[in-house]
C-alpha positions in Angstrom: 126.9 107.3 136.4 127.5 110.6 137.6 124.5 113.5 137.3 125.5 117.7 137.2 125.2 117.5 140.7 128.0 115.2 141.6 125.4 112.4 143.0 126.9 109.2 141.6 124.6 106.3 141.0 125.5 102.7 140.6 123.7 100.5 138.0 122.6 97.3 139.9 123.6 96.1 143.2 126.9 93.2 143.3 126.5 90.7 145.5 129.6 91.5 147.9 127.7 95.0 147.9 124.5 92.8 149.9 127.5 91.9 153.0 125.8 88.2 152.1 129.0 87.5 149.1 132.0 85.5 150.1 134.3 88.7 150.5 131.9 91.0 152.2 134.3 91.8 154.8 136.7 93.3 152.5 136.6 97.2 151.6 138.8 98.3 148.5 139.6 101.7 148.0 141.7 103.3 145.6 142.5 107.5 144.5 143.9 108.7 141.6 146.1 111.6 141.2 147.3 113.3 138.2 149.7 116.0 138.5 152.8 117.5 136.4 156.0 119.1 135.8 155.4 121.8 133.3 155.9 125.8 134.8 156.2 126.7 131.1 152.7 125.9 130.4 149.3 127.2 131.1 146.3 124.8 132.9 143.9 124.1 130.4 141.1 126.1 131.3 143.9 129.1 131.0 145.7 128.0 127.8 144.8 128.6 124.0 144.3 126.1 121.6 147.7 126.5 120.6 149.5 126.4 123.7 146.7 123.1 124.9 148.3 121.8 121.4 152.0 122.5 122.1 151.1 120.5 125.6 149.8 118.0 123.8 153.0 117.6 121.8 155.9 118.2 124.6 153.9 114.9 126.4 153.7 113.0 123.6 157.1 113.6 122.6 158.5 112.5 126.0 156.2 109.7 126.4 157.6 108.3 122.2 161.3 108.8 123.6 160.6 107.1 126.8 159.0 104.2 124.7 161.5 104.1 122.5 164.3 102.7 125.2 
């Protein structure tokens, strides 16, 4: 859970958490980044309803052709 202030809490402590579990020594990490190809559009805190909409359509068209291989 994440409060308005960007402090993230986890709910209960795992055991390879403790450094007493069988993987302990192991650190994952991972990032996410999502990014996209689209000059012709606005960001969404800049577009309309109707341009967020005709975003929502050009993806969702590509991703229904891609599918569709």
């Amino acid at each position: 859970m994440i409060d308005v202030t960007g402090t993230v809490y986890i709910r209960g402590v795992k055991s390879w958490m403790k450094k007493d579990g069988p993987n302990s020594d192991i650190v994952l990490s991972s990032r996410m980044r999502l990014a996209r190809n689209m000059e012709e559009y606005k960001f969404p805190l800049l577009a309309t309803m109707e341009e967020s909409y005709a975003v929502t359509k050009h993806v969702g068209d590509a991703l229904t052709k891609n599918l569709m291989k």
